[in-house]
Backbone bond lengths (Angstrom), bond angles and torsions (degrees), N, CA, C in turn:
res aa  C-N    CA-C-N  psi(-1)  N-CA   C-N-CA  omega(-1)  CA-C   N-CA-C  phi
1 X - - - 1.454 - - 1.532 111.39 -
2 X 1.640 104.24 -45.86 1.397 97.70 -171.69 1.961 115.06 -62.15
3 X 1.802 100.03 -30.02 0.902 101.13 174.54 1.932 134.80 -78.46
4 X 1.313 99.56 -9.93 1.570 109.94 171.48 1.752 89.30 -80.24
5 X 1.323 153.59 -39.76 1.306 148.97 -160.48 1.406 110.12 -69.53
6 X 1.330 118.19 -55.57 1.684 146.15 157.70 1.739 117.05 -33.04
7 X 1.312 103.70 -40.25 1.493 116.14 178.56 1.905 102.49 -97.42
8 X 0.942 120.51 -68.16 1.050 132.12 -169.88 1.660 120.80 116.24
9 X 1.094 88.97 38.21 1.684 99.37 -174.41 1.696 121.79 -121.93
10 X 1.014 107.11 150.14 1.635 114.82 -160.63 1.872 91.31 -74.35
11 X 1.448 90.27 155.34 1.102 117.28 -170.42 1.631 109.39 -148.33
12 X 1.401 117.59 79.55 1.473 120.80 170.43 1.462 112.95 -157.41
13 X 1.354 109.20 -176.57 1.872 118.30 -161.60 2.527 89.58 -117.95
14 X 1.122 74.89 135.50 1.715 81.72 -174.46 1.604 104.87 -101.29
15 X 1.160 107.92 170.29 1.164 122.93 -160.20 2.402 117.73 -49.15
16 X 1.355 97.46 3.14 1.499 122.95 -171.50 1.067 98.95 -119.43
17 X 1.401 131.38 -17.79 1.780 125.62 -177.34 1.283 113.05 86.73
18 X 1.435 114.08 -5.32 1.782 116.20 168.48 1.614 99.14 -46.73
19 X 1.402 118.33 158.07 1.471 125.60 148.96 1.368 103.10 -100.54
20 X 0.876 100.89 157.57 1.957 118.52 -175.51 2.018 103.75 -147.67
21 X 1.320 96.06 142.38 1.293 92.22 -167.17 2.060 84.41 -158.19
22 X 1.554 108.15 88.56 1.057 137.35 -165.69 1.870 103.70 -118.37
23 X 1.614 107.20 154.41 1.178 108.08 150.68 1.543 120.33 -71.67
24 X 1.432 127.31 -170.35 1.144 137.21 -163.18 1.803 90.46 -108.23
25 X 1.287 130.94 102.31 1.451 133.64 159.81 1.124 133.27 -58.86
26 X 1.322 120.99 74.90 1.794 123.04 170.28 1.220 123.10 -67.96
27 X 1.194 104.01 -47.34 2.159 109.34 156.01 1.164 113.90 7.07
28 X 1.089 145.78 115.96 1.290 171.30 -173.18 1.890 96.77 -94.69
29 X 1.010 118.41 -59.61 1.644 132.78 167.81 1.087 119.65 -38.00
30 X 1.361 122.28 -6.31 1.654 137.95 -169.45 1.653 96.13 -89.91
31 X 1.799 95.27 -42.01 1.979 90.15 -178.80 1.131 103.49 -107.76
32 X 1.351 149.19 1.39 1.185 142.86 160.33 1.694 116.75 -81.57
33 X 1.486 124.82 -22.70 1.524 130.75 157.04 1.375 107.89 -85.84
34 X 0.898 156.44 16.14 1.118 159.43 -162.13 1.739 120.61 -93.25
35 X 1.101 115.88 113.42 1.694 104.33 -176.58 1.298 110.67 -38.11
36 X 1.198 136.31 -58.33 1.414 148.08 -175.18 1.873 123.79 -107.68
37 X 1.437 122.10 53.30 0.992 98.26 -171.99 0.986 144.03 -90.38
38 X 1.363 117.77 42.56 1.052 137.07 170.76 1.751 101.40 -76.88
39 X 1.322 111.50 -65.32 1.462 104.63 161.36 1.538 136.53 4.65
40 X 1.659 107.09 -59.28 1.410 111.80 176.46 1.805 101.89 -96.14
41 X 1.384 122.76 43.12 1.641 121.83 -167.77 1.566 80.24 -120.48
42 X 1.730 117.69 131.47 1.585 108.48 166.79 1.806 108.92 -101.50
43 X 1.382 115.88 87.48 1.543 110.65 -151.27 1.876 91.76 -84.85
44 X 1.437 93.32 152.87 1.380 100.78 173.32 1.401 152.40 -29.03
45 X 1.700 116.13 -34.19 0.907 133.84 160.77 1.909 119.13 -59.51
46 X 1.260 91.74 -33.68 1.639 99.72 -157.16 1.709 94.92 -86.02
47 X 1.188 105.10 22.97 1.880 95.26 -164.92 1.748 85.29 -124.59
48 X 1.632 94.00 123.97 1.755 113.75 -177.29 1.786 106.85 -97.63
49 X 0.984 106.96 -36.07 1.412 113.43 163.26 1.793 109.61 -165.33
50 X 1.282 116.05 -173.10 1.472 125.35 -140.93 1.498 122.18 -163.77
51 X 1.076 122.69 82.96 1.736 104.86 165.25 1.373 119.33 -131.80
52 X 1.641 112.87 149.21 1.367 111.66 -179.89 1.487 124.88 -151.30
53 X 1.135 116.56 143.09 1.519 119.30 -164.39 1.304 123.22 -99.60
54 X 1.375 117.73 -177.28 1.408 123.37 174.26 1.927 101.48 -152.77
55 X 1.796 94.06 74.69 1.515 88.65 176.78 1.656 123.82 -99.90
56 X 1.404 96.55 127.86 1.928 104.90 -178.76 1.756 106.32 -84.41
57 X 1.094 105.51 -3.99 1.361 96.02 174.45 1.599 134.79 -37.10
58 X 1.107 104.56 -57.48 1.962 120.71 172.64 1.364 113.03 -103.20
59 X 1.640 115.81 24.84 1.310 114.28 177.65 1.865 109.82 -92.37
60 X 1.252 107.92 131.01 1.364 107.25 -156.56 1.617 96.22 -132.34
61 X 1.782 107.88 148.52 1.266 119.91 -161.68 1.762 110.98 -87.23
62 X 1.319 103.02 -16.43 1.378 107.23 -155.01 1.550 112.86 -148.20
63 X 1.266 132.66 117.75 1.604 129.75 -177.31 1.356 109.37 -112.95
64 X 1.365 103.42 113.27 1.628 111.49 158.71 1.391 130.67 -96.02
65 X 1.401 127.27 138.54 1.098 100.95 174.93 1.603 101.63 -153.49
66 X 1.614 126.14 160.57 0.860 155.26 152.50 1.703 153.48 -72.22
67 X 0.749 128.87 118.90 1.357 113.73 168.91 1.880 129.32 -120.72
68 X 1.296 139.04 -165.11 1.394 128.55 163.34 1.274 89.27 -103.27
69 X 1.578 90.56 145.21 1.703 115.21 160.54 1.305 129.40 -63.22
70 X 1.224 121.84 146.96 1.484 123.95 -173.28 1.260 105.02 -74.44
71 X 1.697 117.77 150.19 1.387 117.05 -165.19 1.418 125.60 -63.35
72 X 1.226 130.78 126.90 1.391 122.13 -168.28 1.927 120.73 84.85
73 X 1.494 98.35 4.38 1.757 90.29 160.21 1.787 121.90 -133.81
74 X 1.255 88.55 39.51 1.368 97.57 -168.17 1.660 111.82 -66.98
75 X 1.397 122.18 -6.65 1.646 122.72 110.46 1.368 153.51 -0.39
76 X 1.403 97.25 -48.16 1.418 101.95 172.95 1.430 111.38 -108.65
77 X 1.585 119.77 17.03 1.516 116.01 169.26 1.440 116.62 -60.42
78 X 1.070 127.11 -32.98 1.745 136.61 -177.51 1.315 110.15 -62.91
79 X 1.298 119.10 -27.30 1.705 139.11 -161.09 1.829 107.35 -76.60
80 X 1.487 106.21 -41.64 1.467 131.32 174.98 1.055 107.71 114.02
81 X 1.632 127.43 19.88 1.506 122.86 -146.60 1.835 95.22 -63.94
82 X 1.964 94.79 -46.95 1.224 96.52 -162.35 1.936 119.85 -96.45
83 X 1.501 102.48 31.00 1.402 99.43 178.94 1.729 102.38 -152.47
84 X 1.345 103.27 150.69 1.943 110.45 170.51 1.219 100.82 -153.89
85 X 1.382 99.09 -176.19 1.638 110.30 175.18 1.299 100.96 -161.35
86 X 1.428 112.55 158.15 1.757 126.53 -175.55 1.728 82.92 -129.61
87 X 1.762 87.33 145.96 1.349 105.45 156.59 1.283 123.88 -154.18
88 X 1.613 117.78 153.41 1.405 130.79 -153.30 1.945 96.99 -90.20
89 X 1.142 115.59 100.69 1.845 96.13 169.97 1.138 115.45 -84.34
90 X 1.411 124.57 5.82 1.607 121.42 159.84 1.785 124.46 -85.70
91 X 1.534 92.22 -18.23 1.532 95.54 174.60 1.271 91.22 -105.98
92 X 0.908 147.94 -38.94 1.726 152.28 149.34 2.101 97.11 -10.99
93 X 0.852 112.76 -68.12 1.465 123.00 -174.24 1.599 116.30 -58.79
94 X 1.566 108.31 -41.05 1.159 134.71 -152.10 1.775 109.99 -92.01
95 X 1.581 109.71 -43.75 1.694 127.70 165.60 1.397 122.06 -113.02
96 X 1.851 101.88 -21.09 1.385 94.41 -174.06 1.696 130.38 80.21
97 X 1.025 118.45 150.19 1.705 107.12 -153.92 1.575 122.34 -52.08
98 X 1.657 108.38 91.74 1.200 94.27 170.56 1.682 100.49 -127.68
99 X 1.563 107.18 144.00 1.410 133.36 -164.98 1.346 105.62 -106.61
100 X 1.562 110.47 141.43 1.160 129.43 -174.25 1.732 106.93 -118.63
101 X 1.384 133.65 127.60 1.695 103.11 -169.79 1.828 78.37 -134.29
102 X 1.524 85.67 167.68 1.947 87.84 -167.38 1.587 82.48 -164.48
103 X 1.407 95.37 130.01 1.980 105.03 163.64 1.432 92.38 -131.29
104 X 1.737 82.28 137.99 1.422 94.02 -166.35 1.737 96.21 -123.49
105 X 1.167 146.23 120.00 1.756 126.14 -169.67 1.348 98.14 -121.73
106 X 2.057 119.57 42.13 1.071 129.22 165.45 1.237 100.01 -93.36
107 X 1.480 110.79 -42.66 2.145 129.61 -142.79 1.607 82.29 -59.27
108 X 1.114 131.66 -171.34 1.817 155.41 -156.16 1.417 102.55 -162.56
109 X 1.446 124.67 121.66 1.363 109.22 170.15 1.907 92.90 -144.75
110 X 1.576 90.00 147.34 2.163 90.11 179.78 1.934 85.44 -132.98
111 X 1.269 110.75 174.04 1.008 115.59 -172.18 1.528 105.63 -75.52
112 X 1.209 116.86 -2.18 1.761 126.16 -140.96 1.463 86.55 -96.43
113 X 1.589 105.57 -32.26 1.519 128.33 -145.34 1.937 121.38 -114.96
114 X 1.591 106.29 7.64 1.587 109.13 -143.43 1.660 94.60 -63.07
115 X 1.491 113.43 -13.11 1.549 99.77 -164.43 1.846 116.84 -62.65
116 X 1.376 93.18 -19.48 1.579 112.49 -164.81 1.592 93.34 -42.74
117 X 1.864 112.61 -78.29 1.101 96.80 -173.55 1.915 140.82 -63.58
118 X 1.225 91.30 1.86 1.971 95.83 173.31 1.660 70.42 -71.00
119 X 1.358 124.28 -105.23 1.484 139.29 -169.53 1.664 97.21 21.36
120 X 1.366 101.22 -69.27 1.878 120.11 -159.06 1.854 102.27 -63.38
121 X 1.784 113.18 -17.34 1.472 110.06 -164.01 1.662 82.03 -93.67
122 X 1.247 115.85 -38.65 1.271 112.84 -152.59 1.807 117.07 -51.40
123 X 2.263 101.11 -42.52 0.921 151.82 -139.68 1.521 74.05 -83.99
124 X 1.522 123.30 -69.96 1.577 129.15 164.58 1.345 120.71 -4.66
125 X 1.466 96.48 -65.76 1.563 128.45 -165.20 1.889 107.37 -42.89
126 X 1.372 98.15 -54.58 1.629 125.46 -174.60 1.072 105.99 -75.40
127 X 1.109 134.94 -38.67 1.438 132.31 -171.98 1.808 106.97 -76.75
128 X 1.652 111.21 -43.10 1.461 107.53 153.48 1.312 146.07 -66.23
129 X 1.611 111.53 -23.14 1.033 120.14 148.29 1.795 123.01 -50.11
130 X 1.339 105.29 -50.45 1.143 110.35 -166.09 1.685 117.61 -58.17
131 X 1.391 101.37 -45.49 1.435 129.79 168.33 1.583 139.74 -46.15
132 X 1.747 88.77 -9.26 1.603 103.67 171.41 1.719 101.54 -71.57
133 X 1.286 116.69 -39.19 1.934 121.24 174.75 1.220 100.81 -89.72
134 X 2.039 85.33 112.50 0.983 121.75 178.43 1.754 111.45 -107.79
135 X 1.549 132.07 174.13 1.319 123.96 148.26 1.739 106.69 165.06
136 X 1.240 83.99 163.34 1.634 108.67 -179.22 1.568 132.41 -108.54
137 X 1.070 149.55 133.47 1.372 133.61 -139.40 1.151 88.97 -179.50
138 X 1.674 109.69 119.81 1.408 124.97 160.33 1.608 101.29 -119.27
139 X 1.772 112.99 143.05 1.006 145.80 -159.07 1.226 127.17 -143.22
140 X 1.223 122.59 136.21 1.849 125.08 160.20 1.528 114.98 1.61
141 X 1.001 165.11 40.76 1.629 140.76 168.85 1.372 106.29 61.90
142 X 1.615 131.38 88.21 1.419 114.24 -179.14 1.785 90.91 -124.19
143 X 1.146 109.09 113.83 1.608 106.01 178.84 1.716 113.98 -95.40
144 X 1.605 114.02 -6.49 1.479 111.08 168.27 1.711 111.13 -87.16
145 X 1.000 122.15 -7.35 1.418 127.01 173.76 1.658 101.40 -70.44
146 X 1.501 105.37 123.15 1.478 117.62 168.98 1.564 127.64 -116.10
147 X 1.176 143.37 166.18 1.395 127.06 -177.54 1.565 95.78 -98.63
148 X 1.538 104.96 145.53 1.602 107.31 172.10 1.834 93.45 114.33
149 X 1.295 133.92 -4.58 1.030 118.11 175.29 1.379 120.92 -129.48
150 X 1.655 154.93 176.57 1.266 139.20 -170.25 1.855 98.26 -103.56
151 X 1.226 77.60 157.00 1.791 98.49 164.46 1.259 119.82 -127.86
152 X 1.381 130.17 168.18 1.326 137.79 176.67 1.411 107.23 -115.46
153 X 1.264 98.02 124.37 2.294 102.43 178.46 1.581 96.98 -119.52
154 X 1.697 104.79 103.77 1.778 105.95 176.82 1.819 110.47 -42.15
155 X 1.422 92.70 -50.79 1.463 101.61 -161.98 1.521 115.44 -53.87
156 X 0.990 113.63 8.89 2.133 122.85 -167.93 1.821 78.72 -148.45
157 X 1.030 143.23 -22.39 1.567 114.29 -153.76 1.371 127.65 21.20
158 X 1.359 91.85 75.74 1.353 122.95 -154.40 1.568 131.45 -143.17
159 X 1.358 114.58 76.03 1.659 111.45 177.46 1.474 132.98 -46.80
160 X 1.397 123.92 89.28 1.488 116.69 -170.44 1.971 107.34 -93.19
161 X 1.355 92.83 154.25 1.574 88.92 171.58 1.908 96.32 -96.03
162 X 1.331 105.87 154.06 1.390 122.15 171.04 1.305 120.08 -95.85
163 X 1.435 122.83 88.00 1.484 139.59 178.53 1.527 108.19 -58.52
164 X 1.571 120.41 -54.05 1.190 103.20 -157.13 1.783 91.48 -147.14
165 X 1.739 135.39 144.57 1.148 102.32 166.37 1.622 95.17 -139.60
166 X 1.448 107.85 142.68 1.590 107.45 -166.06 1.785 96.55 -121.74
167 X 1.421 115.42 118.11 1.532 123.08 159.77 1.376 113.26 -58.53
168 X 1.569 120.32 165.28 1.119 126.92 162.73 1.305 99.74 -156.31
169 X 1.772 112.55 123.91 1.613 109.14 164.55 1.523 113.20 -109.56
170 X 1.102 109.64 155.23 1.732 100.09 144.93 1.633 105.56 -139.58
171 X 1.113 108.58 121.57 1.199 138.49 177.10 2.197 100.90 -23.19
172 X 1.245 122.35 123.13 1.449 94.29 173.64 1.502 117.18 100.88
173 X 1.675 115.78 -42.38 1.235 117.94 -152.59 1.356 114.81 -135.81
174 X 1.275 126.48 -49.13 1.203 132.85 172.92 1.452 114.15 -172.77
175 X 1.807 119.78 154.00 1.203 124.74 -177.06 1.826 111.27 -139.99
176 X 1.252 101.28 114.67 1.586 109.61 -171.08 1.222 118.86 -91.53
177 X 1.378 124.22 -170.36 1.730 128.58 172.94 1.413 79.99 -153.27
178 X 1.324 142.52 144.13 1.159 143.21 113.07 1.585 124.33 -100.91
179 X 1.245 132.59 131.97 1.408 153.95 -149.74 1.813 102.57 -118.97
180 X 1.492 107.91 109.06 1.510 96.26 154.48 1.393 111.00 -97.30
181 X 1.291 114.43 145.07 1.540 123.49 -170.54 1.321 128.26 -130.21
182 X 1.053 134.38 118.18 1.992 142.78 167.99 0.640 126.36 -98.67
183 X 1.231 129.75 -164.20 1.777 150.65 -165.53 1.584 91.72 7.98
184 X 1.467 110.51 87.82 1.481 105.87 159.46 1.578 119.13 -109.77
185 X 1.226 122.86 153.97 1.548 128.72 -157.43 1.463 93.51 -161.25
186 X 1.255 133.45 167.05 1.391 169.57 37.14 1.641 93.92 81.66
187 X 1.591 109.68 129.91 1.501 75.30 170.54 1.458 119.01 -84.81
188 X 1.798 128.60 -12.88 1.374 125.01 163.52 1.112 124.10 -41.17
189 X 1.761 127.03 -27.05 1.191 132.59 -164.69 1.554 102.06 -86.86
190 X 1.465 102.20 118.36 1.602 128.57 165.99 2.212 105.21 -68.09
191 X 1.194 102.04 122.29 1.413 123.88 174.54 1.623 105.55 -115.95
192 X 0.865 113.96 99.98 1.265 120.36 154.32 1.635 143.82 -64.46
193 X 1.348 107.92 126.38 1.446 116.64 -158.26 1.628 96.56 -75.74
194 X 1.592 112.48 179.05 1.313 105.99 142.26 1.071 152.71 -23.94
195 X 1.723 126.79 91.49 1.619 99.68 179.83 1.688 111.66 79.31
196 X 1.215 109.00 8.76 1.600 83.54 172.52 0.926 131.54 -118.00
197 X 1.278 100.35 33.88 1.944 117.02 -170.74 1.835 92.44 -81.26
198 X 1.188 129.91 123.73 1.485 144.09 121.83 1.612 115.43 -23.95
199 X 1.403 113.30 136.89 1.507 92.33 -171.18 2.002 98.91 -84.30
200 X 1.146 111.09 -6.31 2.152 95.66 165.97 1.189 109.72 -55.91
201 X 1.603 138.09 -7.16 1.363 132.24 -170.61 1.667 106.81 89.52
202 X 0.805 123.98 -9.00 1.407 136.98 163.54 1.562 114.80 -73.66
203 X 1.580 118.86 141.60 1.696 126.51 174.96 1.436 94.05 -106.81
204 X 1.361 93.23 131.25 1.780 129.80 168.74 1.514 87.90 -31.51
């Protein structure tokens, strides 16, 4: 557990009892390669009811973060080798200084290299941003829908990630999907996974 927290990667057993121990998929490319992607599309008809938010609660102005030093330069901690921070001056303006701090003693940092971790706070930054769109959505019976991957909802034009998704049958009468959903964005808007910032400031 501690180690799915450290990475940022899911850690649960799916509807077969497999364990899966995955990153978090923002990829957009997941429904655009997709044999069928219509599949991950939540089109209008198929939506039984609907709600969605806009929470500032854990929205934070500023990401710090940390890591441990490589063995034998615990020397160059004063330098900044092994710490940065990104900050938003639009949410800066908007809430005003609030700080987010994160030690991570997975991240890698060399002096050659210090930008990596701003990169990794920045990467933070977006993913909390993103996380204020929230919502809930029950639907038609969709049994290829899994948690851990994004969907598209026309009606918001709106990329949500799929946190959690719970069936309901009753034999005779009706068969549901309801979907809890996060990090929603735009579909232009680039979300960045783990780690995949390039040090040009550019994602792989």
């Amino acid at each position: 557990y501690q180690v799915a927290e450290d990475t940022g990667f899911n850690f649960y057993a799916d509807r077969n009892g497999e364990i899966w121990f995955t990153p978090q998929r923002f990829d957009i490319t997941h429904i655009l390669s997709a044999r069928i992607p219509n599949a991950y599309v939540i089109d209008d008809l198929s939506i039984i009811s609907y709600g969605f938010i806009e929470d500032d609660t854990n929205v934070y102005s500023s990401v710090y973060v940390s890591t441990v030093p490589d063995l034998g330069t615990d020397s160059l901690v004063g330098l900044g080798v092994y710490e940065s921070a990104y900050k938003s001056d639009e949410v800066m303006l908007k809430y005003g200084q609030r700080l987010f701090t994160i030690h991570n003693p997975l991240l890698r940092a060399r002096t050659a290299d210090a930008k990596s971790i701003y990169l990794f706070a920045k990467s933070i930054m977006q993913r909390i941003l993103a996380d204020m769109y929230q919502g809930q959505i029950t639907i038609t019976y969709r049994p290829e829908i899994e948690p851990n991957h994004p969907v598209y909802v026309p009606c918001r034009n709106m990329i949500y990630y799929v946190e959690t998704v719970e069936h309901s049958i009753q034999f005779g009468t009706s068969a549901t999907t309801t979907l809890s959903l996060g990090y929603g964005r735009k579909p232009w808007d680039l979300l960045p996974e783990r780690l995949t910032f390039a040090n040009n400031d550019h994602v792989y």
